[in-house]
C-alpha positions in Angstrom: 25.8 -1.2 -0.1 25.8 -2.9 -3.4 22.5 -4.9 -4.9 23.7 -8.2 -4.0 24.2 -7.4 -0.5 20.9 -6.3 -0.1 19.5 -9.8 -1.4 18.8 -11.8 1.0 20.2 -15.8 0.2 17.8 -18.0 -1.0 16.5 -20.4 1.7 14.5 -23.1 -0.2 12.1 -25.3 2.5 9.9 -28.6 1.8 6.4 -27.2 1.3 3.5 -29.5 3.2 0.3 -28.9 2.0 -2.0 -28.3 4.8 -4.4 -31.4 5.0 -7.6 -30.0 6.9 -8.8 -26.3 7.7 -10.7 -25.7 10.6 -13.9 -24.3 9.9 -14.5 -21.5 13.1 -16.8 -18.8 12.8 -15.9 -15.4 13.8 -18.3 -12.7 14.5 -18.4 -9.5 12.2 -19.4 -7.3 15.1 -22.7 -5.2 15.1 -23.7 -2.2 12.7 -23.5 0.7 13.9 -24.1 4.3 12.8 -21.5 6.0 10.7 -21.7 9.5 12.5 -20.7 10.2 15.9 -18.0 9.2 17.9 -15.6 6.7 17.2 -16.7 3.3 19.0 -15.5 -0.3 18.9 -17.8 -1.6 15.5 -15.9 -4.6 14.7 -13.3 -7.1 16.0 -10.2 -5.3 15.4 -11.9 -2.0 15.4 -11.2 0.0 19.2 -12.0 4.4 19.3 -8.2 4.5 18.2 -7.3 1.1 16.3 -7.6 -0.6 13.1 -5.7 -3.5 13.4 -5.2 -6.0 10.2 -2.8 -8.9 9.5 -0.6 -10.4 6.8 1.1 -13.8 5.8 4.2 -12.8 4.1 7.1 -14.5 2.8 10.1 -12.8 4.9 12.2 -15.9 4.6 12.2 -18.5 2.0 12.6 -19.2 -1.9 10.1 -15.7 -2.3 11.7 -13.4 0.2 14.1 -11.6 -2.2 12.5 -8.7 -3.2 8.7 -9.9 -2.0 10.0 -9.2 2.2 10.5 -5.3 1.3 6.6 -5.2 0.7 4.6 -5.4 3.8 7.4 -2.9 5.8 6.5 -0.5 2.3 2.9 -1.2 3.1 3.4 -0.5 6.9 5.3 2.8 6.0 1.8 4.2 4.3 0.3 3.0 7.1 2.6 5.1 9.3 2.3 8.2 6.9 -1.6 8.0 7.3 -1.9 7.8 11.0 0.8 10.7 10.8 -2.1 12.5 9.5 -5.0 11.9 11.2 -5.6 8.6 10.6 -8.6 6.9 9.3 -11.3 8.8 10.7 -9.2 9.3 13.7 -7.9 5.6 14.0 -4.4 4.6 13.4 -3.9 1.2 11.6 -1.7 -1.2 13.1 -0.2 -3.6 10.7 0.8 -7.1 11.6 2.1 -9.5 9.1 3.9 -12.7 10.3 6.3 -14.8 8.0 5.0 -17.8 6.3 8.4 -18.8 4.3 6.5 -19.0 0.8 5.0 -22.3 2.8 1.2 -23.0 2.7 1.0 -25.3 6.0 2.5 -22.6 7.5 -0.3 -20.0 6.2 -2.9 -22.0 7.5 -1.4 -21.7 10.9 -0.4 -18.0 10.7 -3.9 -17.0 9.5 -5.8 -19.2 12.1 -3.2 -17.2 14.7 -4.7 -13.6 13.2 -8.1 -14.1 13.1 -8.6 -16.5 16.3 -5.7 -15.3 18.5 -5.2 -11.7 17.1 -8.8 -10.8 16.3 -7.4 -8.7 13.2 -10.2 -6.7 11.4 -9.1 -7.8 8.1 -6.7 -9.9 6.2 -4.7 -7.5 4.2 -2.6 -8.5 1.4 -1.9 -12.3 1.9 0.9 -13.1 -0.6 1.1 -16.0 -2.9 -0.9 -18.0 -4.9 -0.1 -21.4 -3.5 0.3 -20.1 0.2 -3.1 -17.4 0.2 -5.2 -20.5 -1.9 -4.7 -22.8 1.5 -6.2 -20.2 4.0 -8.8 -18.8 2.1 -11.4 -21.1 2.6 -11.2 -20.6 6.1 -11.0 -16.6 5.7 -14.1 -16.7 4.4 -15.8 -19.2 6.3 -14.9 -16.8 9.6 -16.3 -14.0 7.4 -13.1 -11.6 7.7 -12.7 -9.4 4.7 -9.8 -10.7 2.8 -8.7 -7.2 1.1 -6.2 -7.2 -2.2 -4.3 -10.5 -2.0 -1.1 -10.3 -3.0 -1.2 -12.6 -6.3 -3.0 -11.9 -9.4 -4.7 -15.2 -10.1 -8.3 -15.3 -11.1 -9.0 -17.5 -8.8 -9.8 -14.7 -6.1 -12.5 -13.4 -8.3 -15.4 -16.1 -7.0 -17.7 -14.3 -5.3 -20.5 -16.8 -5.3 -17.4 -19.1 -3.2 -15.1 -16.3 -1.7 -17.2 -13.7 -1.0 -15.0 -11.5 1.3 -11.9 -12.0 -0.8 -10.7 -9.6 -3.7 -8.2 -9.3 -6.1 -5.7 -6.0 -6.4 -3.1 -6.7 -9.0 -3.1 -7.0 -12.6 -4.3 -10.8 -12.5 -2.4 -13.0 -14.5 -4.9 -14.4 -17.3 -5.0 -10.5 -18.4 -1.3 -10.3 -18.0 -0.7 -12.9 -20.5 -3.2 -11.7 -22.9 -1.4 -8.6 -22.5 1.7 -10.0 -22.8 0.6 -13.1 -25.6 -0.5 -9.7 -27.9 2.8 -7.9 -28.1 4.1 -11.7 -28.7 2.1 -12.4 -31.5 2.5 -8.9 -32.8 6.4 -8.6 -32.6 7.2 -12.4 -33.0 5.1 -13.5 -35.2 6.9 -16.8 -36.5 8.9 -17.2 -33.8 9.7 -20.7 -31.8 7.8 -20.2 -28.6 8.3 -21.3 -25.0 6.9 -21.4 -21.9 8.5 -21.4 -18.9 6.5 -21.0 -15.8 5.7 -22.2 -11.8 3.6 -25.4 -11.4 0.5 -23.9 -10.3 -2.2 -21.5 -10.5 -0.2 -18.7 -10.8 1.5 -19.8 -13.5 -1.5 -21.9 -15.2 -3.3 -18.5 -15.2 -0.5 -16.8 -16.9 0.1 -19.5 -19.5 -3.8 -19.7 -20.1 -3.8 -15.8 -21.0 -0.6 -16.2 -23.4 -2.7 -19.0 -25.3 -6.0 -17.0 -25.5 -3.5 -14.6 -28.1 -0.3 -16.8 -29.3 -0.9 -19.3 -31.9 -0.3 -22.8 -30.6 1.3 -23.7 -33.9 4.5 -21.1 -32.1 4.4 -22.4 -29.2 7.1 -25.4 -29.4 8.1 -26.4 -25.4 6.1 -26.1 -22.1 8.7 -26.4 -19.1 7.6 -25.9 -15.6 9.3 -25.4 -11.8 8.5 -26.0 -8.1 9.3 -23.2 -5.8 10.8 -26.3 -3.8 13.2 -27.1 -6.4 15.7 -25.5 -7.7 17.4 -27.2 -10.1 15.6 -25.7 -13.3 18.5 -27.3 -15.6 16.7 -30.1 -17.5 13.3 -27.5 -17.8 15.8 -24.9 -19.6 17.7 -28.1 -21.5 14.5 -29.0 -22.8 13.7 -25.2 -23.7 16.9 -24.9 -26.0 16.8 -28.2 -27.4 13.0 -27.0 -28.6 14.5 -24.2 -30.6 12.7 -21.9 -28.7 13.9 -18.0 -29.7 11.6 -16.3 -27.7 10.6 -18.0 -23.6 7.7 -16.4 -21.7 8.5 -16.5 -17.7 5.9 -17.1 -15.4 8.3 -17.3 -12.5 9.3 -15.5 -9.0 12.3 -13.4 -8.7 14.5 -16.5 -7.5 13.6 -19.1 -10.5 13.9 -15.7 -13.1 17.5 -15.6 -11.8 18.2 -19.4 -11.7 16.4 -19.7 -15.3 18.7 -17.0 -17.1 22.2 -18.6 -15.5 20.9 -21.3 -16.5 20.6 -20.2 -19.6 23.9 -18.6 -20.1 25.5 -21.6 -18.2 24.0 -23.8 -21.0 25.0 -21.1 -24.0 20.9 -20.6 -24.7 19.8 -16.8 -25.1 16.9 -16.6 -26.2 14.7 -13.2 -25.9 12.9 -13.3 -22.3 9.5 -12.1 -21.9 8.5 -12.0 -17.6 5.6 -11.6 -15.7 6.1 -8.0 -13.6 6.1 -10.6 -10.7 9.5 -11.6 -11.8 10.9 -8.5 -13.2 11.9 -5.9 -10.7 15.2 -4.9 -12.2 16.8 -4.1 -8.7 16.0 -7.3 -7.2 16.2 -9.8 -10.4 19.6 -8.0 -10.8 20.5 -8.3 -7.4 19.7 -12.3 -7.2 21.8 -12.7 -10.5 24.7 -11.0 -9.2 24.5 -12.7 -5.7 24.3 -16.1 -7.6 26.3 -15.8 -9.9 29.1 -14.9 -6.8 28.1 -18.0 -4.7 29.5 -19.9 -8.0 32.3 -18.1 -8.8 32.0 -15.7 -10.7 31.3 -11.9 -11.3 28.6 -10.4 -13.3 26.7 -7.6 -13.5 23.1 -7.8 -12.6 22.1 -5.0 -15.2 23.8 -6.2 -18.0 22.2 -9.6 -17.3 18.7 -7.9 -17.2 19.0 -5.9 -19.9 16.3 -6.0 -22.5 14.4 -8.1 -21.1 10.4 -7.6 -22.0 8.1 -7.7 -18.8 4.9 -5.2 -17.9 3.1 -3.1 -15.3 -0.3 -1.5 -13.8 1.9 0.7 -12.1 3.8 3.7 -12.5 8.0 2.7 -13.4 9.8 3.6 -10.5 12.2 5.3 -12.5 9.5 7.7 -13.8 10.5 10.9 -11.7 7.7 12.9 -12.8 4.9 11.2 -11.9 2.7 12.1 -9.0 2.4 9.3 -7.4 6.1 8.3 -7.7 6.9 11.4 -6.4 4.5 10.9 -3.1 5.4 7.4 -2.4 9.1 8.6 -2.6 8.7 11.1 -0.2 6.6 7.8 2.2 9.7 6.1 2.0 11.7 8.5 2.6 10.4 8.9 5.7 9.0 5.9 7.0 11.3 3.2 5.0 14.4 4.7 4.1 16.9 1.5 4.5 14.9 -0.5 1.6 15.7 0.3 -1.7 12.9 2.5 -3.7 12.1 -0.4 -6.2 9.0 -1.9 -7.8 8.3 -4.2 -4.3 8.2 -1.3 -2.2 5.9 0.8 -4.7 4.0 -1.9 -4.7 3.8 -2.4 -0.6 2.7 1.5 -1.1 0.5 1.6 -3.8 -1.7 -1.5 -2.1 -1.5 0.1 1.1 -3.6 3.5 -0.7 -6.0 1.4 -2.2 -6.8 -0.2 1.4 -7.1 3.4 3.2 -9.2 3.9 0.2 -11.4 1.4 0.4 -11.8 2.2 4.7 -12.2 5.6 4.5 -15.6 4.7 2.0 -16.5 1.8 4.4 -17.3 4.5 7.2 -16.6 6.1 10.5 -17.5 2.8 12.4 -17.6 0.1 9.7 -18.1 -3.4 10.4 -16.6 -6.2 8.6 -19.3 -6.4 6.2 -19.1 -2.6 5.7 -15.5 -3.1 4.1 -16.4 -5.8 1.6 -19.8 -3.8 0.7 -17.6 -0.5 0.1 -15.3 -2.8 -2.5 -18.2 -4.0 -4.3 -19.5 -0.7 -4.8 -16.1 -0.1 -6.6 -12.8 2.2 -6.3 -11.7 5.4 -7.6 -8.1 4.0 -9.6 -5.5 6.0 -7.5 -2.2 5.0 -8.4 -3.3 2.1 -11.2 -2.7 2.9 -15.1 -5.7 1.0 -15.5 -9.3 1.4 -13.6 -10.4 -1.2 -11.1 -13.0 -4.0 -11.8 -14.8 -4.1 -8.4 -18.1 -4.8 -8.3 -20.9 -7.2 -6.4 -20.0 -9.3 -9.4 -16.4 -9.0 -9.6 -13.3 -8.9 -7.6 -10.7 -8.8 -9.9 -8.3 -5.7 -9.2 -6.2 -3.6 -11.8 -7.8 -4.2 -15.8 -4.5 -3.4 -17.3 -1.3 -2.2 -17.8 2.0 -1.3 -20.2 4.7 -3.0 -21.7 8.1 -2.6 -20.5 11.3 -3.5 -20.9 14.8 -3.1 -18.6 16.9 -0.9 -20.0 20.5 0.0 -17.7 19.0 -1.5 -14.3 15.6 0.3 -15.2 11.7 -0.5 -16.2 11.1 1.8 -19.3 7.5 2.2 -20.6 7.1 0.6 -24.0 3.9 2.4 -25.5 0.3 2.4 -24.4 -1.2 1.4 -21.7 -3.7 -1.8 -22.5 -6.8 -3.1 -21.0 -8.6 -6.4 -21.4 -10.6 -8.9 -19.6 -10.0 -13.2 -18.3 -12.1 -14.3 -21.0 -11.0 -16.3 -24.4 -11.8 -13.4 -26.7 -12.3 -10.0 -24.7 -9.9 -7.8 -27.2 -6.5 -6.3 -25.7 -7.0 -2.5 -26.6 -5.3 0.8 -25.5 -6.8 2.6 -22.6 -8.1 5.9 -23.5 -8.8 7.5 -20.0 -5.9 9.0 -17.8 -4.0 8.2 -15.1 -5.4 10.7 -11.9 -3.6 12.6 -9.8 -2.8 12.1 -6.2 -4.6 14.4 -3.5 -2.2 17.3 -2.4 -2.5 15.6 1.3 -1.5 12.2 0.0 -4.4 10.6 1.7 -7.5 9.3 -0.1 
């Protein structure tokens, strides 16, 4: 099976804002001691079970690429209650499809946590879509562990205090990214291109904490309900722009650089890692280009492309962790490809067996969300965690990359900063750990 038959179309859906959230309370369940048997401390929590929920996009305009991460996440899952469990409980892992739609978040969530009675909301993806259920996550007092988005607005604990961050968040990312701009394009005509909200305001906010504004010559932006990005990447050319920064999904990535070529405008691309998985950003190219006619090849299209990570590159054989959550999906996943989305599903799923296995034998709710603020060992980051009562961003870093035949490629060090306007971008000096020989926390 080639890439492009593994993408699945792109099925783009009017997106209707939820107008109201309903504001039930749901009990956190009693505290109880964390020796002795295994007993039933929590909703969701049963002698055997741990079950938790997901929205995910399994269908619409962010399914390609983004549906392979909750089955990776799942396949972790089913490796650890392979071996033993979480204190002798196996998680179950539900995660319905939201289609990238926030009305239909709203109604998924309220269906987990009032229907379900999940323990926890696990790894909620998208900015737009986990932003229009998280008030009422919090107000039911579920712990609402590593959304699946990197924007800063998850780190409000004052507001949100059961939700946290995993992922690089995206004002660091474009500090990180804005630094190797202004470092190896300095004088270069700038542009921005990047999703109309705050995952893309986030990521365009980091980029101008480090690039001059006197570069930066065009600011174009998308809807994911959109898809015609032609007079955003008309505007981009007629700018003059040499170098355009991408804060864009997988789909509009693809749309922007045919586009592009389409329009005879090639300027050098620099992507958010959200947009960048060089399986499935080639894949979507390939499978576009094909429903217009023509034939090209997804990794010549994504060559040299500049992007970055927190993580590991897939294609890095020797590392520890690559190796383990190869041998996970192996097992447990085999028909996805092995690609950044399902390293990702993996690598989220550790830091959540991490995070239980610290909250206790029999932990309530409350017990989760204290055992985060007391902070996590890094696992399989390049960069430590920021956890703390006072702050739930996830990953503080991460390298750059760039594709290079079909593949991410380390580009240096790997950097560390913070969200603010003038916390430095430095190297990280410490060292990535190792994984336990069991593969469990």
């Amino acid at each position: 099976m080639n890439k492009s038959q593994r993408v699945r179309p792109l099925a783009i859906a009017a997106t209707a804002v939820a107008a109201a959230m309903i504001a039930a309370g749901c009990s956190s369940g009693s505290s109880t001691s964390s020796s002795g048997a295994a007993t039933a401390s929590a909703p969701g929590i049963t002698a055997t079970q741990i079950l938790i929920g997901s929205h995910q996009p399994l269908t619409g305009p962010a399914a390609p690429g983004y549906s392979e991460i909750a089955p990776a996440a799942n396949a972790y899952f089913q490796y650890v209650n392979a071996h033993g469990g979480i204190y002798g409980r196996k998680i179950k892992y539900t995660y319905l499809d939201d289609g990238y739609d926030p009305s239909k978040t709203v109604s998924d969530v309220h269906q987990l946590i009032l229907q379900d009675s999940v323990y926890a909301i696990f790894n909620g993806l998208g900015t737009p879509t986990h932003l229009a259920a998280v008030s009422f996550i919090n107000s039911s007092k579920v712990p609402d562990v590593f959304v699946a988005s990197g924007c800063d607005c998850w780190n409000d604990p004052s507001k949100y205090p059961n939700t946290f961050g995993w992922q690089l968040d995206y004002i660091r990312e474009g500090k990180i990214l804005g630094a190797y701009i202004k470092k190896h394009f300095a004088g270069k005509k700038i542009g921005y291109f990047y999703q109309n909200d705050e995952f893309g305001q986030d990521g365009v906010k980091g980029l101008d904490y480090e690039i001059p504004s006197s570069q930066v010559v065009s600011r174009q932006t998308y809807v994911p309900t959109n898809v015609n990005v032609g007079p955003a990447v008309a505007a981009l050319k007629a700018s003059g722009a040499q170098v355009v920064v991408s804060f864009a999904i997988p789909a509009f990535n693809a749309l922007f650089k045919l586009t592009s070529l389409k329009l005879g405008f090639s300027p050098t691309l620099v992507a958010s890692n959200v947009g960048t998985d060089p399986l499935t950003l080639g894949g979507l190219l390939e499978a576009y280009a094909k429903q217009a006619g023509a034939t090209v090849s997804g990794n010549a299209l994504t060559q040299g492309i500049i992007t970055d990570y927190y993580l590991p590159a897939v294609g890095n054989t020797g590392n520890s962790w690559i190796a383990l959550f190869k041998k996970v999906h192996d097992t447990y996943d085999p028909k996805a490809p092995f690609d950044g989305n399902v390293l990702y599903g993996e690598a989220v799923a550790y830091a959540f067996v991490q995070a239980m296995m610290k909250a206790g034998k029999n932990p309530t709710r409350a017990a989760l969300v204290s055992a985060i603020n007391a902070g996590l060992p890094q696992g399989p980051a390049v960069a430590p965690y920021a956890y703390s009562a006072t702050n739930h961003d996830g990953v503080t870093g991460g390298y750059i990359g760039m594709i290079k035949n079909g593949a991410l490629v380390q580009q240096g060090p790997v950097y560390v900063t913070d969200a603010t306007p003038t916390g430095a971008v430095t190297a990280y000096t410490g060292s990535e750990p190792t994984p336990p020989a069991s593969g469990m926390p």
